[in-house]
C-alpha positions as CSV (number, residue, x, y, z in Angstrom):
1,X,17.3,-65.1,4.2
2,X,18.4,-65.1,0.2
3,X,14.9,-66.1,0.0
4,X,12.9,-63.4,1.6
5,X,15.2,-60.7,0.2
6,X,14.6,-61.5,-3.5
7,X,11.3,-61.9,-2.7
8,X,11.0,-58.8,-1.0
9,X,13.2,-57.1,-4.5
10,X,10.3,-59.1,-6.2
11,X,7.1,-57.2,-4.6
12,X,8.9,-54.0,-4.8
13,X,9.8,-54.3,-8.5
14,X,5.7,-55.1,-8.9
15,X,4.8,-52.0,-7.1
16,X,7.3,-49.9,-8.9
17,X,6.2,-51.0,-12.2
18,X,2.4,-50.6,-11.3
19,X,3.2,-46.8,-10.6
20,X,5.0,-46.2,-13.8
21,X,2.5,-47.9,-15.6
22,X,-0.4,-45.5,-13.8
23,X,1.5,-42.7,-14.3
24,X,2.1,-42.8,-17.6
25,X,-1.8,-43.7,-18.2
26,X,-2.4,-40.7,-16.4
27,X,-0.1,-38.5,-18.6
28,X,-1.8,-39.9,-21.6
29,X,-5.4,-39.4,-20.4
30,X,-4.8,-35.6,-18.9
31,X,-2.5,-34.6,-21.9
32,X,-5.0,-32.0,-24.1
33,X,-8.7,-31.5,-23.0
34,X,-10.5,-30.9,-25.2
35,X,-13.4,-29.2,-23.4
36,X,-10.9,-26.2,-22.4
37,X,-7.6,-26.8,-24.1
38,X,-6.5,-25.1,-27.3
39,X,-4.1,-26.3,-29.7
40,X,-2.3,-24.1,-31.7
41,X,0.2,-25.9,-35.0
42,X,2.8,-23.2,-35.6
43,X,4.4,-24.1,-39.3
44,X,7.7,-22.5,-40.0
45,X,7.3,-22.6,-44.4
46,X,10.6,-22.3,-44.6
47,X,12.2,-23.9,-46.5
48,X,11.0,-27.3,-46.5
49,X,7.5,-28.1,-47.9
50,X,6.5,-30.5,-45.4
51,X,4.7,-28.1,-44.0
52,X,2.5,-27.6,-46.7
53,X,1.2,-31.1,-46.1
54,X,1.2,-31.3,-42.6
55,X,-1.3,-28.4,-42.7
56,X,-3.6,-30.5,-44.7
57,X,-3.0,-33.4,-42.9
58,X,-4.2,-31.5,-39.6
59,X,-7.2,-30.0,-41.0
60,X,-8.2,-33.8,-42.2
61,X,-7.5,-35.0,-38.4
62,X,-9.6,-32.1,-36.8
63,X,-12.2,-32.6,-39.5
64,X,-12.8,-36.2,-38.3
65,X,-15.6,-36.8,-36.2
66,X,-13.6,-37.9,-33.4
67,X,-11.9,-34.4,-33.2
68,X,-14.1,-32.0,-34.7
69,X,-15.0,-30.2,-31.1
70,X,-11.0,-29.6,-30.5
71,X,-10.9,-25.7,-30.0
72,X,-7.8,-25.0,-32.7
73,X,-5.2,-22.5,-34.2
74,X,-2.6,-22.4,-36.9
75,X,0.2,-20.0,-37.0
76,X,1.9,-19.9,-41.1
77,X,5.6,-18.0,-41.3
78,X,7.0,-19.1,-37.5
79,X,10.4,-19.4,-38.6
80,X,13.8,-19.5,-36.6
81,X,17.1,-17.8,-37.7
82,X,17.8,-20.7,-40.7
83,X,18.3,-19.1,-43.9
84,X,16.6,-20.2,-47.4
85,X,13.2,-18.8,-49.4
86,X,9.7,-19.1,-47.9
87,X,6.9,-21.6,-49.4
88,X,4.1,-19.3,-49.7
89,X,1.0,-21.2,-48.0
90,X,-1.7,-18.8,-47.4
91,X,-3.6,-20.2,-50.6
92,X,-3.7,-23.4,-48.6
93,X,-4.5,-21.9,-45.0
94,X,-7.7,-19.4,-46.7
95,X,-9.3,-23.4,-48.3
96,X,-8.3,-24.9,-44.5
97,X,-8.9,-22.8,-42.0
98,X,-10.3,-19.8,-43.2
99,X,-10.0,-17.3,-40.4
100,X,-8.4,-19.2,-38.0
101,X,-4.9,-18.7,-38.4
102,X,-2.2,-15.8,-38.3
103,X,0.6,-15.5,-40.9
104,X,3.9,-14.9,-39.3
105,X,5.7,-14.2,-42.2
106,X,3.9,-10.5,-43.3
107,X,3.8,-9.5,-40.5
108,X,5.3,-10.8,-36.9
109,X,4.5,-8.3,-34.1
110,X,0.6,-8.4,-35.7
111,X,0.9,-12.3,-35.6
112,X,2.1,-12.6,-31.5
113,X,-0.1,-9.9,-31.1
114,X,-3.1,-11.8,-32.4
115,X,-2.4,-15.3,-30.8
116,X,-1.6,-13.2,-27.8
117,X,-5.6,-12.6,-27.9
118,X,-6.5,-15.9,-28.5
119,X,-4.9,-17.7,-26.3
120,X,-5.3,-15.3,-23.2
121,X,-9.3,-16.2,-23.5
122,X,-8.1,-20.0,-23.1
123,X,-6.2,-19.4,-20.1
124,X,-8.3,-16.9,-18.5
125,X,-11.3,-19.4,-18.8
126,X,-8.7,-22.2,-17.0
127,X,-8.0,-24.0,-20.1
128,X,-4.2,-25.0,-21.2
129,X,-2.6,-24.2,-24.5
130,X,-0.9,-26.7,-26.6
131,X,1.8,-25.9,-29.3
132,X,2.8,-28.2,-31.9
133,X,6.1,-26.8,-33.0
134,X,6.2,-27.6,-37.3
135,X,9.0,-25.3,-37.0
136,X,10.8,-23.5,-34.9
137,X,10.4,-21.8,-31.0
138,X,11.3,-18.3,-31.9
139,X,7.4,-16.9,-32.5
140,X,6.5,-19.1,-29.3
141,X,9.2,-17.5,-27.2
142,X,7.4,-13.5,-28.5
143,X,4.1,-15.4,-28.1
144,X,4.9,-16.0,-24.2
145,X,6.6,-12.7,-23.4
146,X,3.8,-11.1,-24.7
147,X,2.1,-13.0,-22.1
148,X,3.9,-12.5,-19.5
149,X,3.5,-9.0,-20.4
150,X,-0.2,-8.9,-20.2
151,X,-0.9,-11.0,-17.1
152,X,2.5,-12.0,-15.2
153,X,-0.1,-13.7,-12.9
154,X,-0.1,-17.0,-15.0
155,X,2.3,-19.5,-14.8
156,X,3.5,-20.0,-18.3
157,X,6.1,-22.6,-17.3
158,X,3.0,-24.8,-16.4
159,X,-0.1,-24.0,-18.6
160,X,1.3,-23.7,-21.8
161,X,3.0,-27.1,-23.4
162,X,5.4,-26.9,-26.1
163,X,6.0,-30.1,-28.4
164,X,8.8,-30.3,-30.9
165,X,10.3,-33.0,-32.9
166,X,13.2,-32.5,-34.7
167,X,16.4,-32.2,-33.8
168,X,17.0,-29.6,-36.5
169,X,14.6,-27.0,-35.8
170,X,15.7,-26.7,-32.3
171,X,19.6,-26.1,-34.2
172,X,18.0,-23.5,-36.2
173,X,15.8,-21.8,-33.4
174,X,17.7,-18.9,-31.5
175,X,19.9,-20.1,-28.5
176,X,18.3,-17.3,-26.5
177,X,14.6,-18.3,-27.9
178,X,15.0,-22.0,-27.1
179,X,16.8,-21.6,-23.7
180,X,13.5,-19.3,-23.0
181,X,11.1,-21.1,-24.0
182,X,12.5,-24.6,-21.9
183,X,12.2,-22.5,-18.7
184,X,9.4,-20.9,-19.4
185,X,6.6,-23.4,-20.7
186,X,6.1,-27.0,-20.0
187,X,8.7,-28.0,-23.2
188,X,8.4,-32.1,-24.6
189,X,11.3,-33.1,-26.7
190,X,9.2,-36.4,-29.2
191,X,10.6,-38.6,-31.5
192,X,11.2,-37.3,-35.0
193,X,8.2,-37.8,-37.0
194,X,10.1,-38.7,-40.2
195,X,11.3,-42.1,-39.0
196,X,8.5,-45.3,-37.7
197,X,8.7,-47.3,-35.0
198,X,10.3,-44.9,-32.3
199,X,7.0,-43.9,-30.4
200,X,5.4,-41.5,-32.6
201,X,3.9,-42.1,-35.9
202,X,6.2,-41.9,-39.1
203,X,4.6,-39.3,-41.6
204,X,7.8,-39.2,-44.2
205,X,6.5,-41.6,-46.8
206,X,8.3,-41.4,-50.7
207,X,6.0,-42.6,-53.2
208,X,2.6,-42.5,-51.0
209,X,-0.3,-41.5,-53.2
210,X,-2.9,-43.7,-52.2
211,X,-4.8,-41.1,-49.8
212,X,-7.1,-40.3,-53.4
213,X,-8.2,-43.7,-52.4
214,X,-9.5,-43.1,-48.6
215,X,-10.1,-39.7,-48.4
216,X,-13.7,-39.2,-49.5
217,X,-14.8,-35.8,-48.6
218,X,-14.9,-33.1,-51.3
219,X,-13.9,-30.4,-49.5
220,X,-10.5,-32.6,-48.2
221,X,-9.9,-33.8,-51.1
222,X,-9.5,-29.9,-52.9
223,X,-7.3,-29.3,-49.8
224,X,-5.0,-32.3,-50.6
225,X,-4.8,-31.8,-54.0
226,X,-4.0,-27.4,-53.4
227,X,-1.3,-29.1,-50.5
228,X,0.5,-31.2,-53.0
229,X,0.5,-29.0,-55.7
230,X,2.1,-26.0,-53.8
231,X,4.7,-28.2,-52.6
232,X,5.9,-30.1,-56.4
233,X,5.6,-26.1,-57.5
234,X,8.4,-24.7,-54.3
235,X,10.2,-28.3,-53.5
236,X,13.8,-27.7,-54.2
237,X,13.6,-24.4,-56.0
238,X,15.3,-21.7,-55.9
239,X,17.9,-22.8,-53.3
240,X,14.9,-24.5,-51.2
241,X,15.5,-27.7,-49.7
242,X,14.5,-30.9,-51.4
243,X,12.2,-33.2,-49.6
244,X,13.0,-36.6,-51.5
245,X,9.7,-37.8,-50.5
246,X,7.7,-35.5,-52.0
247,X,9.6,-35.2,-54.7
248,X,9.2,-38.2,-55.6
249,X,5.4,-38.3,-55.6
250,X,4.8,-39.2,-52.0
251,X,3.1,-37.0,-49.1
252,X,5.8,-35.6,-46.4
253,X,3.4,-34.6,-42.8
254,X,5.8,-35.2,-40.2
255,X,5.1,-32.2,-38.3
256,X,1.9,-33.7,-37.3
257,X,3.5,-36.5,-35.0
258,X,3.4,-33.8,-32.4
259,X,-0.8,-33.2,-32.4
260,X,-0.5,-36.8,-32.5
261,X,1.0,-37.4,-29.3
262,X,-0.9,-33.9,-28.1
263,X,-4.0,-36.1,-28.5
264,X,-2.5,-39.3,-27.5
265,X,-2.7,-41.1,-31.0
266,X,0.5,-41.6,-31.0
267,X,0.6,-45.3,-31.4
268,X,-0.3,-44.6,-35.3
269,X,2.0,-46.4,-37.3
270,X,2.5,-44.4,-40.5
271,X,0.8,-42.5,-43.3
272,X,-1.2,-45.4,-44.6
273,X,-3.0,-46.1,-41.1
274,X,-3.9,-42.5,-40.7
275,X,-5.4,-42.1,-43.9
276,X,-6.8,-45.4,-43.9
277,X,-8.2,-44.4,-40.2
278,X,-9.4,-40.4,-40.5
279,X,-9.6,-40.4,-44.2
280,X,-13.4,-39.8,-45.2
């Protein structure tokens, strides 16, 4: 009788595991499509300059050949309620992404307003949007009232996915914002991009300067250089906070652990496989 019980415990255990294992192959392979998603990286600047690099770091990724037909949009100035100086990027943002982004910080109600736009052809057309939180949930909480809104026929809570990262920005997003936004979208709480080996990729890396080495196209390699020099020029000044890694000559781009795990690449290591594997 022993027997045939743990026997019994065994086949079930099997069956169990073989479900977990297809479902979570089936979260990875549904998680962005690419033929009617949109992705959208919404960067706080403020005050760290992290940003500054993870905004080249995702135009090098949707540059790549293996992502250039992703449908994307960046958002500069999405803030929360922490205090501290902006790091002006739109020098960076005009060389990335030319048109394709709204800044936030000039002018807020314009910036939801323009999203708003954006993103309602995505969802109209049955497509999904994807938000890669570098920063804060306070301009994707406007973003989805402003939805609402417009068309209260769409389900919010299901067709628009939130990731975040860090523990601190949810601290410094707005109790009522964040509580919003949790109900009201499809939120994912990822490992922190700063530290490897905890499921996502590890994009904090003090000292790193050997992406002049694998990154081969001109164009990136302006954008890299106009990324690390706007953030030596703000990091640390004027009350701003001091990211040790870039201050120390290395390349800070932990934001982008999110449109990692957006596009299931997740299992990159750190900074020197992804520039080793989408530098050009």
């Amino acid at each position: 009788m022993r027997i045939a019980y743990k026997l019994m415990l065994l086949v079930c255990g099997f069956f169990l595991l073989a479900e977990i294992g297809l479902a979570n192959q089936v979260e990875k392979t549904t998680r962005f499509n690419r033929n009617t998603d949109l992705l959208i990286m919404q960067f706080d600047c403020k005050t760290d300059v992290d940003d500054i690099h993870s905004a080249a770091a995702l135009k090098m990724l949707m540059t790549n050949p293996r992502f250039s037909t992703i449908n994307y949009y960046a958002v500069a100035g999405s803030y929360g309620v922490q205090e501290g100086l902006y790091v002006p990027p739109n020098d960076l943002f005009k060389m990335a992404f030319d048109e394709n982004w709204a800044d936030a910080h000039s002018n807020r109600e314009k910036a939801v307003e323009k999203v708003r736009v954006v993103v309602l052809g995505y969802l109209q057309k049955g497509g999904n949007i994807w938000i890669a939180e570098a920063g804060q949930s306070d301009f994707s909480a406007a973003l989805i009232k402003a939805l609402q809104k417009d068309a209260p026929e769409i389900n919010t809570a299901k067709r628009i996915h939130i990731v975040q990262h860090s523990d601190w920005n949810e601290q410094v997003t707005s109790e009522e914002s964040l509580a919003f936004v949790k109900v009201k979208s499809n939120y994912h709480k990822i490992p922190d991009g700063n530290a490897e080996g905890n499921g996502t990729p590890g994009f904090r890396t003090p000292g790193y300067n050997s992406w002049k080495t694998n990154v081969k196209d001109t164009e990136l390699i302006q954008i890299w250089r106009k990324a690390i020099e706007i953030g030596l020029r703000y990091n640390g000044k004027d009350g701003r906070y001091n990211n040790e890694a870039v201050a120390s000559g290395g390349l800070d781009f932990s934001d982008l652990s999110e449109v990692c795990w957006i596009l299931g690449i997740e299992d990159i290591k750190d900074t020197e496989e992804f520039f080793s594997t989408f530098g050009r």
